[in-house]
DOBAGU-76814 format. One record per atom (N, C-alpha, C, O): residue number from 1; residue in three letters; atom name; x negated, y, z. Coordinates in nm, 2 decimals, padded with zeros to 4 digits. Example, Ala and Ser with C-alpha at 12.3 -4.5 7.8 and 13.67 -1.06 7.14 Angstrom:
+-----+-----+----+--------+--------+--------+
:   k :   r :  a :   east :  north :     up :
+-----+-----+----+--------+--------+--------+
:   1 : ALA :  N : -01.32 : -00.57 :  00.78 :
:   1 : ALA : CA : -01.23 : -00.45 :  00.78 :
:   1 : ALA :  C : -01.32 : -00.33 :  00.78 :
:   1 : ALA :  O : -01.42 : -00.33 :  00.85 :
:   2 : SER :  N : -01.28 : -00.22 :  00.71 :
:   2 : SER : CA : -01.37 : -00.11 :  00.71 :
:   2 : SER :  C : -01.29 :  00.00 :  00.79 :
:   2 : SER :  O : -01.34 :  00.11 :  00.80 :
+-----+-----+----+--------+--------+--------+
//
This chain:
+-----+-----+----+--------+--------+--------+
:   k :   r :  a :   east :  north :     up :
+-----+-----+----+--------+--------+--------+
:   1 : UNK :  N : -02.87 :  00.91 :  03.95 :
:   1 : UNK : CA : -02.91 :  00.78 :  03.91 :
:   1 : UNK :  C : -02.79 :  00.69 :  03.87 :
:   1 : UNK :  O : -02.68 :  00.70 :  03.93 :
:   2 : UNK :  N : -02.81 :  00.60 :  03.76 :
:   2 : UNK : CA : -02.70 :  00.54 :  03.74 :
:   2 : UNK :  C : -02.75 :  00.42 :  03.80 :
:   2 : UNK :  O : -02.86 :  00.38 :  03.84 :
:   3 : UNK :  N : -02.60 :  00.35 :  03.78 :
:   3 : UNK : CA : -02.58 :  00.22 :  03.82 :
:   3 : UNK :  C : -02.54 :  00.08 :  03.73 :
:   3 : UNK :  O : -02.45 :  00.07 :  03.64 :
:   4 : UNK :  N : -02.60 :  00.01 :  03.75 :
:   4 : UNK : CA : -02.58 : -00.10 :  03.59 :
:   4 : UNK :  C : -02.47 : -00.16 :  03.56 :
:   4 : UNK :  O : -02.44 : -00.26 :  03.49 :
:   5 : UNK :  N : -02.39 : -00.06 :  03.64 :
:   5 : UNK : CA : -02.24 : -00.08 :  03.58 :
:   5 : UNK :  C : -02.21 :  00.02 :  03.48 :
:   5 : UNK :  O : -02.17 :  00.01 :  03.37 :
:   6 : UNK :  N : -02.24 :  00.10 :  03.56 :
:   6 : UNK : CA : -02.17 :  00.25 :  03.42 :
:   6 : UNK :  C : -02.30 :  00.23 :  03.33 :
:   6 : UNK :  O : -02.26 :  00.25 :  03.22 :
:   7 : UNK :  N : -02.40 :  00.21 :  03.33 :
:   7 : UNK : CA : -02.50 :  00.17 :  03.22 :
:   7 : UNK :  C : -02.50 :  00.09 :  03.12 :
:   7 : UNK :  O : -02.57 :  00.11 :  03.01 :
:   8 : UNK :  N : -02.40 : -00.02 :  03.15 :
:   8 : UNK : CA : -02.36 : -00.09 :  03.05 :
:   8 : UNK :  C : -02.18 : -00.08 :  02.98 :
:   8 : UNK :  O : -02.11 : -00.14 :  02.90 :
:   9 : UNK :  N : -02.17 :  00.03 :  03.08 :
:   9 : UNK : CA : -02.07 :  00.10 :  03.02 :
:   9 : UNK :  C : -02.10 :  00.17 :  02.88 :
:   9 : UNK :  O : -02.07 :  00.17 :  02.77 :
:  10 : UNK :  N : -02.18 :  00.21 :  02.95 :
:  10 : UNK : CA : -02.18 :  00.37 :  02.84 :
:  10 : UNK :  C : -02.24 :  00.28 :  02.77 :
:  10 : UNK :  O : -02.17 :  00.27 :  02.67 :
:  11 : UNK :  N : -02.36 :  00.19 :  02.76 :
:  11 : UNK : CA : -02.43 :  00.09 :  02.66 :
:  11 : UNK :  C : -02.29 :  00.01 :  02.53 :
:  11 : UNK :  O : -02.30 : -00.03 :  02.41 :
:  12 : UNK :  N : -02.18 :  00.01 :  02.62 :
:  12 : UNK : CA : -02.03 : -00.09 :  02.50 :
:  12 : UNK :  C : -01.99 :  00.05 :  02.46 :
:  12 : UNK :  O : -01.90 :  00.04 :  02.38 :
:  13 : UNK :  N : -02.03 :  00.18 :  02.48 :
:  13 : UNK : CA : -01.95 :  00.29 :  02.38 :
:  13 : UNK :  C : -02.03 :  00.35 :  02.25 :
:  13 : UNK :  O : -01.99 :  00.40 :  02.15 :
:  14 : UNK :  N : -02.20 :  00.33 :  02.30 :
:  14 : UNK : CA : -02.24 :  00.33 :  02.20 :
:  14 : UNK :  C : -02.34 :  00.23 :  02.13 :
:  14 : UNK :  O : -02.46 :  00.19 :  02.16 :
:  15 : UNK :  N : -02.26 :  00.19 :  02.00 :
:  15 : UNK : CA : -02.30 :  00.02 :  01.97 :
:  15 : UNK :  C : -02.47 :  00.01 :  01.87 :
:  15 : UNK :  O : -02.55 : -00.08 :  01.87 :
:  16 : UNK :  N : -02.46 :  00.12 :  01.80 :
:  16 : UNK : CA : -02.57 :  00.16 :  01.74 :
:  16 : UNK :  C : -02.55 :  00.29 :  01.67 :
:  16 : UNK :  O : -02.45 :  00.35 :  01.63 :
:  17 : UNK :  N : -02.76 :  00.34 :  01.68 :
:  17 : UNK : CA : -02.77 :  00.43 :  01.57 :
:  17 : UNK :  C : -02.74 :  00.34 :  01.43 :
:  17 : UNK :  O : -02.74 :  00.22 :  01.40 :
:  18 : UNK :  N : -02.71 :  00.49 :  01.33 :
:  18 : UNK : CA : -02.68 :  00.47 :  01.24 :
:  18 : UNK :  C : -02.81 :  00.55 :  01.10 :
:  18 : UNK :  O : -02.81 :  00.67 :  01.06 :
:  19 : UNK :  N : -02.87 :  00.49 :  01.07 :
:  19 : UNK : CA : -03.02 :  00.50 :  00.99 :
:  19 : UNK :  C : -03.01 :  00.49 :  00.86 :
:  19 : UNK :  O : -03.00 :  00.39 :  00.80 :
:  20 : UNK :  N : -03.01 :  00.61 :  00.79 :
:  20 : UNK : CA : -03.00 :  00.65 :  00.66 :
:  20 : UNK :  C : -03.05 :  00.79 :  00.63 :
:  20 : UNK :  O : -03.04 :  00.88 :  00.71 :
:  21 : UNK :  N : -03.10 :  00.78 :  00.50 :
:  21 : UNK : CA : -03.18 :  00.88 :  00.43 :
:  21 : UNK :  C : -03.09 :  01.04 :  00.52 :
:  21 : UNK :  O : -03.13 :  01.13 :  00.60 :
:  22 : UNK :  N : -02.95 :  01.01 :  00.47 :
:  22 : UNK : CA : -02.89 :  01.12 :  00.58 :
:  22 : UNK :  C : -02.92 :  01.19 :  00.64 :
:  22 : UNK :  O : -02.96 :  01.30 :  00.64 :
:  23 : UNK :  N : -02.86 :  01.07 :  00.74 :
:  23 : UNK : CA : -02.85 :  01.08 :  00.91 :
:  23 : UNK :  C : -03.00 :  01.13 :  00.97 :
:  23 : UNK :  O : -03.01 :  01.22 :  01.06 :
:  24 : UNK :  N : -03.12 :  01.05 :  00.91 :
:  24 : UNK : CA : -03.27 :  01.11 :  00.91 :
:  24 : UNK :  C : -03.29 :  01.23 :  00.88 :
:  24 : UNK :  O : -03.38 :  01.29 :  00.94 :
:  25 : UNK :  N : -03.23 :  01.29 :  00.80 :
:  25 : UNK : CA : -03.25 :  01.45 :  00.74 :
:  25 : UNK :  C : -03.20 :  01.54 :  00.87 :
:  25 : UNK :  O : -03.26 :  01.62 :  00.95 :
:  26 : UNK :  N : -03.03 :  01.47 :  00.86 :
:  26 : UNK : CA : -03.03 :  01.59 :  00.97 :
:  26 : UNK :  C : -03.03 :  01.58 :  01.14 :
:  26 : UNK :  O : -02.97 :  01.66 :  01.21 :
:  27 : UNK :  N : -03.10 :  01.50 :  01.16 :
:  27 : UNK : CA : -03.13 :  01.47 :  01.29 :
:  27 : UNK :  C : -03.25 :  01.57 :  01.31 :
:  27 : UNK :  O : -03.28 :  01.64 :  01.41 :
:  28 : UNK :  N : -03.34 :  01.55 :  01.16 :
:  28 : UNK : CA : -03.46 :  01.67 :  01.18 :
:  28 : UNK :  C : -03.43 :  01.80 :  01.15 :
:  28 : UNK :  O : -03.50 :  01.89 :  01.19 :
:  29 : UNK :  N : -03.34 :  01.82 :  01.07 :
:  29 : UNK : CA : -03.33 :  01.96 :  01.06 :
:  29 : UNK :  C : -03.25 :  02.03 :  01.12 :
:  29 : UNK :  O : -03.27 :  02.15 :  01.13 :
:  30 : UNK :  N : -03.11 :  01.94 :  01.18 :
:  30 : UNK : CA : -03.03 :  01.99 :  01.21 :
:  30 : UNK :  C : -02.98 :  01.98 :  01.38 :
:  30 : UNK :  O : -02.87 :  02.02 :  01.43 :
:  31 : UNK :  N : -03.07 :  01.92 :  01.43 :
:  31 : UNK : CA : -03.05 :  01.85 :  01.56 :
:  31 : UNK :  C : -02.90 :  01.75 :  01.60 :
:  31 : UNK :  O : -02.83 :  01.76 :  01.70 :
:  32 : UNK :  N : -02.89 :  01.65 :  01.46 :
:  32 : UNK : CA : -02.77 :  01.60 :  01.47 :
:  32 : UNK :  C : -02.82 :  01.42 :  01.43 :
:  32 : UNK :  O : -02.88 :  01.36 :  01.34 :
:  33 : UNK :  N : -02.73 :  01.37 :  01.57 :
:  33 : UNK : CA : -02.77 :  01.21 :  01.53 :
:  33 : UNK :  C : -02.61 :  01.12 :  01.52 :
:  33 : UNK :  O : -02.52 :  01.14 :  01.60 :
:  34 : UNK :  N : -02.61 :  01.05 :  01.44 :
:  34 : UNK : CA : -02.55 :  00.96 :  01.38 :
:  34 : UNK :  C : -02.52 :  00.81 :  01.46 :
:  34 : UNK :  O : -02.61 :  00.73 :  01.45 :
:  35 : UNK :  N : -02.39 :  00.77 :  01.55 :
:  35 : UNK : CA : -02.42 :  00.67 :  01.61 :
:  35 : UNK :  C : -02.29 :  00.61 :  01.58 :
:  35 : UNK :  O : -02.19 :  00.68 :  01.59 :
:  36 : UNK :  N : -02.28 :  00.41 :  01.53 :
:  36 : UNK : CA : -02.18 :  00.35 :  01.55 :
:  36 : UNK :  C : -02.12 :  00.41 :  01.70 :
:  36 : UNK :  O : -02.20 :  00.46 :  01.78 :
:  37 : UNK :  N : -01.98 :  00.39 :  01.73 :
:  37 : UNK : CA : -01.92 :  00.38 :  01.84 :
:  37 : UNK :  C : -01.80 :  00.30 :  01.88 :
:  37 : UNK :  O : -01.73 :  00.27 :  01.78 :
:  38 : UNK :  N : -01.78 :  00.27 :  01.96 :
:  38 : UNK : CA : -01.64 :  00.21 :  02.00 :
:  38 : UNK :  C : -01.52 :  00.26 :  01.93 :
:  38 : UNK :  O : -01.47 :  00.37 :  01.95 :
:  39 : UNK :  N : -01.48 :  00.16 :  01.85 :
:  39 : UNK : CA : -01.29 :  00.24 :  01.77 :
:  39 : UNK :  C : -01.24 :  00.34 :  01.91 :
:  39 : UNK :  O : -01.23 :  00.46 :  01.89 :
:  40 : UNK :  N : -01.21 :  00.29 :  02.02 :
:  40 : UNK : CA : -01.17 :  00.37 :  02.15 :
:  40 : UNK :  C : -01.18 :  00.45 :  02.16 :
:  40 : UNK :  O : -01.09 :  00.53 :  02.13 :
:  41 : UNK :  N : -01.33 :  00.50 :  02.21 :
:  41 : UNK : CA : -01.42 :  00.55 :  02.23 :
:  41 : UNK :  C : -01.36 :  00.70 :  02.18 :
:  41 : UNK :  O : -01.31 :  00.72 :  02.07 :
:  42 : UNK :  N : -01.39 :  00.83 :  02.30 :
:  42 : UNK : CA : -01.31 :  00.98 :  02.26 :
:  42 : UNK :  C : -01.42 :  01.06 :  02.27 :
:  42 : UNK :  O : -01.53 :  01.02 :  02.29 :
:  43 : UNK :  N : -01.39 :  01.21 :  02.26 :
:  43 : UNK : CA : -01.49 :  01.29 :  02.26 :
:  43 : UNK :  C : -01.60 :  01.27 :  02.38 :
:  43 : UNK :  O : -01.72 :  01.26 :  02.38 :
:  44 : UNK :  N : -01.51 :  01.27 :  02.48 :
:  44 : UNK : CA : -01.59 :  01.33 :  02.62 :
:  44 : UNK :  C : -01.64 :  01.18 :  02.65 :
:  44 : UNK :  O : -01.72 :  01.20 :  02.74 :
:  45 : UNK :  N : -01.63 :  01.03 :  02.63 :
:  45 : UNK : CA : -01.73 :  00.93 :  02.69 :
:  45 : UNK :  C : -01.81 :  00.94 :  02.60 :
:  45 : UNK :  O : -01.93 :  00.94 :  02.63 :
:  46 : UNK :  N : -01.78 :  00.95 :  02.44 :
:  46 : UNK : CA : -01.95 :  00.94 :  02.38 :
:  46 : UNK :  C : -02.01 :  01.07 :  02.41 :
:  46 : UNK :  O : -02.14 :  01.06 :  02.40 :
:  47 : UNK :  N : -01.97 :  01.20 :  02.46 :
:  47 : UNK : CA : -02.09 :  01.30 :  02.52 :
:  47 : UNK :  C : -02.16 :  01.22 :  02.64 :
:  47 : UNK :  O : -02.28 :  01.19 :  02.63 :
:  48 : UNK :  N : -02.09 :  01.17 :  02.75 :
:  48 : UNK : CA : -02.14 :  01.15 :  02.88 :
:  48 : UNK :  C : -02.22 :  00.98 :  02.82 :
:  48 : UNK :  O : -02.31 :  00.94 :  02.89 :
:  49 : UNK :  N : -02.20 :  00.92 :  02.73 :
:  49 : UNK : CA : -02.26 :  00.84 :  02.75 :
:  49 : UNK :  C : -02.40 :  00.88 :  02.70 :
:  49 : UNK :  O : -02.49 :  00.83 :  02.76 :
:  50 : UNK :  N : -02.42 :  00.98 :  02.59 :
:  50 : UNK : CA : -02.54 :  00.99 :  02.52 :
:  50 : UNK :  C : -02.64 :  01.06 :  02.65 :
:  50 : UNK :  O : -02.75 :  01.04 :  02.69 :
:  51 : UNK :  N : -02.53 :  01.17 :  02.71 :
:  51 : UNK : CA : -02.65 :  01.23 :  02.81 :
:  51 : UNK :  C : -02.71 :  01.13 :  02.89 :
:  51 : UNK :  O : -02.82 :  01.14 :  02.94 :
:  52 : UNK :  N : -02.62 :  01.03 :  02.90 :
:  52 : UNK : CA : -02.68 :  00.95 :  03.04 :
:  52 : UNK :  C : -02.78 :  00.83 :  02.96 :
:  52 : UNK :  O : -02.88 :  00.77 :  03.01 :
:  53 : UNK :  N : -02.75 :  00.81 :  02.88 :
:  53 : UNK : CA : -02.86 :  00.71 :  02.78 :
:  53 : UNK :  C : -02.97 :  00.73 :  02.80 :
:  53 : UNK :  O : -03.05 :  00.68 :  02.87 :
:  54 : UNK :  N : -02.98 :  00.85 :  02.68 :
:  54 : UNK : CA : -03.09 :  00.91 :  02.64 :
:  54 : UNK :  C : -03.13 :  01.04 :  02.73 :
:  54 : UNK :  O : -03.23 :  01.10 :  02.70 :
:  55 : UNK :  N : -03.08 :  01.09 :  02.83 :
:  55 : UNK : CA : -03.14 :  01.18 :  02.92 :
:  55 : UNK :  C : -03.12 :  01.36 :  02.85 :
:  55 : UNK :  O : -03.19 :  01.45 :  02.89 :
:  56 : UNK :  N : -03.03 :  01.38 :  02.75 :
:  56 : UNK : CA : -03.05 :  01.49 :  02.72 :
:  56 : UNK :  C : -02.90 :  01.57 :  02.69 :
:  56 : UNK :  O : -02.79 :  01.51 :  02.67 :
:  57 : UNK :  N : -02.93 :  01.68 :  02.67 :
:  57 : UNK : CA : -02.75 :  01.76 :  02.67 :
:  57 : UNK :  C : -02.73 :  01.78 :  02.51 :
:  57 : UNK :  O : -02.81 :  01.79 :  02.42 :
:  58 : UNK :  N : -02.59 :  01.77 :  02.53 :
:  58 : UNK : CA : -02.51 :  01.75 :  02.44 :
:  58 : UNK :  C : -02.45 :  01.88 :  02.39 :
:  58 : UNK :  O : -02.41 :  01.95 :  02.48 :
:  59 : UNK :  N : -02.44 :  01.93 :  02.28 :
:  59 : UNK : CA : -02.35 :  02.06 :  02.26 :
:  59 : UNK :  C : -02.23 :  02.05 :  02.19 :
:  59 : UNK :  O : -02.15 :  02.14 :  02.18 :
:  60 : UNK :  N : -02.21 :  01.92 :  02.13 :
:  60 : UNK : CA : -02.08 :  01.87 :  02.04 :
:  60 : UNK :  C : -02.07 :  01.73 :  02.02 :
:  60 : UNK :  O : -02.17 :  01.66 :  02.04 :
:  61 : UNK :  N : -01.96 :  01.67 :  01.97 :
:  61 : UNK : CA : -01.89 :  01.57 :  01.95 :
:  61 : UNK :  C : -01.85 :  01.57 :  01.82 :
:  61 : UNK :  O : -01.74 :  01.63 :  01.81 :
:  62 : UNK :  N : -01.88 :  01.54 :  01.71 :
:  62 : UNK : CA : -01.73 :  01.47 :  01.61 :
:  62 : UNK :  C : -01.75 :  01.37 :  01.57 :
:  62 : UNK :  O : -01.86 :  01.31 :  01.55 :
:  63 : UNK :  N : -01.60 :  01.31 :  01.53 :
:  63 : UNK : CA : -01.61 :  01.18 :  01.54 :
:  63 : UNK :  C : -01.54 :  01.13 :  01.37 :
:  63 : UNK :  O : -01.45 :  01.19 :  01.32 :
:  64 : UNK :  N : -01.57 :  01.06 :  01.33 :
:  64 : UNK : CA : -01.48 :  01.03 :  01.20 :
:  64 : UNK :  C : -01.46 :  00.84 :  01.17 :
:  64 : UNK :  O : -01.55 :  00.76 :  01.19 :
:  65 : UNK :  N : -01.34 :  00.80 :  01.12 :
:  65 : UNK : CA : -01.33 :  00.68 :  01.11 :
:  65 : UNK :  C : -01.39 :  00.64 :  00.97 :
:  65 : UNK :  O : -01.41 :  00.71 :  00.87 :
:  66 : UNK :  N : -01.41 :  00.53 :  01.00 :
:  66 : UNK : CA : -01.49 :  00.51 :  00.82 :
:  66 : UNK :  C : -01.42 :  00.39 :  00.80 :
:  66 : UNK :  O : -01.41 :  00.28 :  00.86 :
:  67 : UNK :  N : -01.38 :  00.44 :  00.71 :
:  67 : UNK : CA : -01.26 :  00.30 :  00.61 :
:  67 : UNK :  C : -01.42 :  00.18 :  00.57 :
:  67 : UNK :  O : -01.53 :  00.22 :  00.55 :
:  68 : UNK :  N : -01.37 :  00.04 :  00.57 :
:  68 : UNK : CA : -01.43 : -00.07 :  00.52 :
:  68 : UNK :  C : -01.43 : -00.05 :  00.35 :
:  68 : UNK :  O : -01.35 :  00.02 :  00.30 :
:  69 : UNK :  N : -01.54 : -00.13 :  00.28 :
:  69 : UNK : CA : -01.56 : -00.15 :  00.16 :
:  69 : UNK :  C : -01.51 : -00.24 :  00.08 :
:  69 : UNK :  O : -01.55 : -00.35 :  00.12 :
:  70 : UNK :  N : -01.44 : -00.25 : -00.01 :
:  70 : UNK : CA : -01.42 : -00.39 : -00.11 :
:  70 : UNK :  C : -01.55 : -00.46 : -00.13 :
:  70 : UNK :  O : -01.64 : -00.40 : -00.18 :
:  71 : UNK :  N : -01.54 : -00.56 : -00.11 :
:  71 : UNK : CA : -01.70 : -00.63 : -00.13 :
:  71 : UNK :  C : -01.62 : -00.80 : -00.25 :
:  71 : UNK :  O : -01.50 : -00.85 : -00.24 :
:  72 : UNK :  N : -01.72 : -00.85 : -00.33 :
:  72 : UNK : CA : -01.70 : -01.00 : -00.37 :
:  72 : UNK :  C : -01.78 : -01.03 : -00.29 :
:  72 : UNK :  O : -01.89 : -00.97 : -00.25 :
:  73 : UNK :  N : -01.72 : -01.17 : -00.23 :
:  73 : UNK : CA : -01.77 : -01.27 : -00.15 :
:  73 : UNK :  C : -01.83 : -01.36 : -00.25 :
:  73 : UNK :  O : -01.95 : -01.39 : -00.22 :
:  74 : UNK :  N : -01.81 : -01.41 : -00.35 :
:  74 : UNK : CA : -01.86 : -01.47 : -00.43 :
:  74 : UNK :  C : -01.83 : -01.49 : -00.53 :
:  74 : UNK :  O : -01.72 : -01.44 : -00.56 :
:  75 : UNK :  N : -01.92 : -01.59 : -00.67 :
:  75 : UNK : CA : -01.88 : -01.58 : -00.82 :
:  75 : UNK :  C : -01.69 : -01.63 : -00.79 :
:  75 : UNK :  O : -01.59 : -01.59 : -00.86 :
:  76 : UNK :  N : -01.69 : -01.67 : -00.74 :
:  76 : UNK : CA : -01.50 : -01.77 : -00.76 :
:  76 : UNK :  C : -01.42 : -01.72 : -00.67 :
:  76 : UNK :  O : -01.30 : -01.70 : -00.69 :
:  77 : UNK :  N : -01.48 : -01.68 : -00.54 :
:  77 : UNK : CA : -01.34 : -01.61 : -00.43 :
:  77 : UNK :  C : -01.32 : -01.51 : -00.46 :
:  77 : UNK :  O : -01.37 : -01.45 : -00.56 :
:  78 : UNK :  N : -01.23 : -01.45 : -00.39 :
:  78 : UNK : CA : -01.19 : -01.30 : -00.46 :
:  78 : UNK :  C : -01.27 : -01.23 : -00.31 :
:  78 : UNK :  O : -01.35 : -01.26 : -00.23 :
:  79 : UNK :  N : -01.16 : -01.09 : -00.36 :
:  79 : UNK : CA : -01.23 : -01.01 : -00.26 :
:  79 : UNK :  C : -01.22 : -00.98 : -00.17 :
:  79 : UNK :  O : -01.10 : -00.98 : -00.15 :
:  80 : UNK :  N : -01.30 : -00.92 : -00.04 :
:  80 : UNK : CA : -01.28 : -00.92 :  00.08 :
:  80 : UNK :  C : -01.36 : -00.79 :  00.13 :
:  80 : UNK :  O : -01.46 : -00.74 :  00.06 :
:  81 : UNK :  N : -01.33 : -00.75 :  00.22 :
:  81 : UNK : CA : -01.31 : -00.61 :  00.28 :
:  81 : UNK :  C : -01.42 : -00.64 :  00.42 :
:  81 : UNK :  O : -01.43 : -00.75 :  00.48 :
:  82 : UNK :  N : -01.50 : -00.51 :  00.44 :
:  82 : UNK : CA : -01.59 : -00.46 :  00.55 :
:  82 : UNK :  C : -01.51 : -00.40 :  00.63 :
:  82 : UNK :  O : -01.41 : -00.34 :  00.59 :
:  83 : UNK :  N : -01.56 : -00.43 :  00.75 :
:  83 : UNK : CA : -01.46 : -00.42 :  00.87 :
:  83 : UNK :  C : -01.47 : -00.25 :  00.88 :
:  83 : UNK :  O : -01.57 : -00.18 :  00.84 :
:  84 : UNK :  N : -01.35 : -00.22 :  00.93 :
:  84 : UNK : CA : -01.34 : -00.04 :  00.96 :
:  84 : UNK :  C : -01.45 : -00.01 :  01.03 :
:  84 : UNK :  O : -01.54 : -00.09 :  01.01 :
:  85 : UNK :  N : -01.51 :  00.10 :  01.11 :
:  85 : UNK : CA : -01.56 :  00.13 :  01.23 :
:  85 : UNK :  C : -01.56 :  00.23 :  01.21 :
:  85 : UNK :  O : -01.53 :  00.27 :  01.10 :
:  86 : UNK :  N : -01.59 :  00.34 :  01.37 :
:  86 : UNK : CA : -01.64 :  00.48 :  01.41 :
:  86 : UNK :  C : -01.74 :  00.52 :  01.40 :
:  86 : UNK :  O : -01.83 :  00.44 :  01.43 :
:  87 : UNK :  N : -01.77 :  00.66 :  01.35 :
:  87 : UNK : CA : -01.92 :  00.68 :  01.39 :
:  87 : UNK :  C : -01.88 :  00.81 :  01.45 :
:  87 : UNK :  O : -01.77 :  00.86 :  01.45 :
:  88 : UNK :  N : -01.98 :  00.84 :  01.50 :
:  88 : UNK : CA : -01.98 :  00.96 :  01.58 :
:  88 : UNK :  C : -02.13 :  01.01 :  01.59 :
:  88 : UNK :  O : -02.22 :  00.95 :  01.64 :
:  89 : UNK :  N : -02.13 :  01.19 :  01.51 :
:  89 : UNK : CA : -02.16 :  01.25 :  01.49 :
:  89 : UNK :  C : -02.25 :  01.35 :  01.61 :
:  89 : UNK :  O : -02.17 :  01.44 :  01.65 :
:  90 : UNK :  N : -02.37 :  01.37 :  01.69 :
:  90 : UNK : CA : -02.38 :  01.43 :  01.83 :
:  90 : UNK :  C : -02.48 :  01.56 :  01.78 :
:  90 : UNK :  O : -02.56 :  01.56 :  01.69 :
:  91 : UNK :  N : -02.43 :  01.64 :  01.84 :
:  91 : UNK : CA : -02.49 :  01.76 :  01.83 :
:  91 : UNK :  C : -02.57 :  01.79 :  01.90 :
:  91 : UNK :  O : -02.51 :  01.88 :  01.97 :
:  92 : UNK :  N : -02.76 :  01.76 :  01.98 :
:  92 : UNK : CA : -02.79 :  01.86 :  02.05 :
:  92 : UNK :  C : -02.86 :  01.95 :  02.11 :
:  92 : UNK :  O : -02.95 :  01.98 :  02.03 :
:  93 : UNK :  N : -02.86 :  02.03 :  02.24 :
:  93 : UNK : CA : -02.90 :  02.15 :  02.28 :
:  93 : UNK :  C : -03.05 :  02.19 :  02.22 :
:  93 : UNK :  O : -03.13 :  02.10 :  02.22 :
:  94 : UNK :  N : -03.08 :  02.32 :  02.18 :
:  94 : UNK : CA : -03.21 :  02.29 :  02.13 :
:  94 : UNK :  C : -03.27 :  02.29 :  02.22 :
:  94 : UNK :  O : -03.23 :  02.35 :  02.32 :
:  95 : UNK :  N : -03.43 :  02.20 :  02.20 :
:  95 : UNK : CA : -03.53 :  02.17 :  02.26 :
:  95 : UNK :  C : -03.50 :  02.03 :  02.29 :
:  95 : UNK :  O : -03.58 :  02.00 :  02.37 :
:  96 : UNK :  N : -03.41 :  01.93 :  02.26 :
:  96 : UNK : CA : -03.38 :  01.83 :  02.34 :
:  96 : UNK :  C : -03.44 :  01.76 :  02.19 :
:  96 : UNK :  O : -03.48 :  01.82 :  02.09 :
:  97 : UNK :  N : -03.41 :  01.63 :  02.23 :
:  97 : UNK : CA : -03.45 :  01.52 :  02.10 :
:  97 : UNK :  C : -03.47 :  01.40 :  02.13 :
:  97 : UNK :  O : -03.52 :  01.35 :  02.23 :
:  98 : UNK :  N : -03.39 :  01.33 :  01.99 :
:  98 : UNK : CA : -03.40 :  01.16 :  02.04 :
:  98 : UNK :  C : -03.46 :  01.06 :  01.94 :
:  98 : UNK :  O : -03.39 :  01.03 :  01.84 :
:  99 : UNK :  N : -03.56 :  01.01 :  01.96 :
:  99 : UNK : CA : -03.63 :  00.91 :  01.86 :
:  99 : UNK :  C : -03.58 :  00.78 :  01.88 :
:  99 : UNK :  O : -03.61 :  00.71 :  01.97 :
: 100 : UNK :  N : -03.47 :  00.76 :  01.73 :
: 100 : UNK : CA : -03.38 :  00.65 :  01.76 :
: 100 : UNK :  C : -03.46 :  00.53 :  01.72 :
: 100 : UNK :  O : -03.40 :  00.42 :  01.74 :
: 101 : UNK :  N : -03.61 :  00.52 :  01.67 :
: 101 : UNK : CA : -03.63 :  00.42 :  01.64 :
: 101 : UNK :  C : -03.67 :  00.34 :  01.74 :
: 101 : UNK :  O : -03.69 :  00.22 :  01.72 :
: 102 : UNK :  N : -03.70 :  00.42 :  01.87 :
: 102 : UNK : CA : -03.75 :  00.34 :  02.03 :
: 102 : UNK :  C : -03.65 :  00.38 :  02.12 :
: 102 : UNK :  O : -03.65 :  00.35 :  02.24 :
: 103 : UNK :  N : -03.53 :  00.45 :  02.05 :
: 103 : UNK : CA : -03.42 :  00.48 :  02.18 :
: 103 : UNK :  C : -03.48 :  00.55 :  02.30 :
: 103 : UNK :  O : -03.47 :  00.51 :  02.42 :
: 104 : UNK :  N : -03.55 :  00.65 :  02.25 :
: 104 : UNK : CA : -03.59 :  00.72 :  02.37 :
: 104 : UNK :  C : -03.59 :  00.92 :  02.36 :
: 104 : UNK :  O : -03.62 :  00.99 :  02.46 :
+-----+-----+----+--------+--------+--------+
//
C-alpha cells in the first residue's frame, strides 16, 4: 500500500498522458502509452511510478526529449518558442491495460 507521500511522488513524475491520433493507435495495438514526464525524471522512477499509479507491470521505458516549437505570438511581436518537455514512452506486460481517459 502506498503512502500519500510517495503517491504524490510518483503523481510530480508523471505530469500527463499524452492524447493523439498516435499515441491512441499504439496504445491499442501495440500495448504502448505516451506520458508527459518530469525533465528529471529516469528510466526506473517512470517504471515504478506507472506500476504504482495505475496498478500494472511494466516491460520497458523510453524516454525522448522534445524540442519546443517556433510559434507567432502575434500580428506585431515576433517570435516565441514552446517550452521543451519529456515524454516517455511505456511499454506493457500483455494482459495489462490503461484507459487514460479515467486514469484507470
Amino acid at each position: 500500500m502506498l503512502t500519500s507521500d510517495q503517491l504524490n511522488y510518483y503523481r510530480s513524475i508523471l505530469i500527463q498522458p499524452v492524447i493523439s491520433e498516435k499515441s491512441m493507435a499504439a496504445s491499442e495495438a501495440e500495448r504502448k502509452y505516451h506520458f508527459k514526464v518530469h525533465p528529471k525524471a529516469n528510466k526506473v522512477e517512470i517504471r515504478r511510478a506507472v506500476e504504482a499509479i495505475f496498478n500494472v507491470r511494466v516491460e520497458s521505458v523510453n524516454t525522448l526529449n522534445v524540442r519546443g516549437k517556433a510559434r507567432r505570438r502575434s500580428y506585431r511581436h515576433r517570435m516565441g518558442r514552446t517550452a521543451n518537455w519529456k515524454k516517455a514512452i511505456v511499454m506493457l506486460a500483455p494482459g495489462d491495460r490503461i484507459d487514460v481517459m479515467t486514469g484507470q
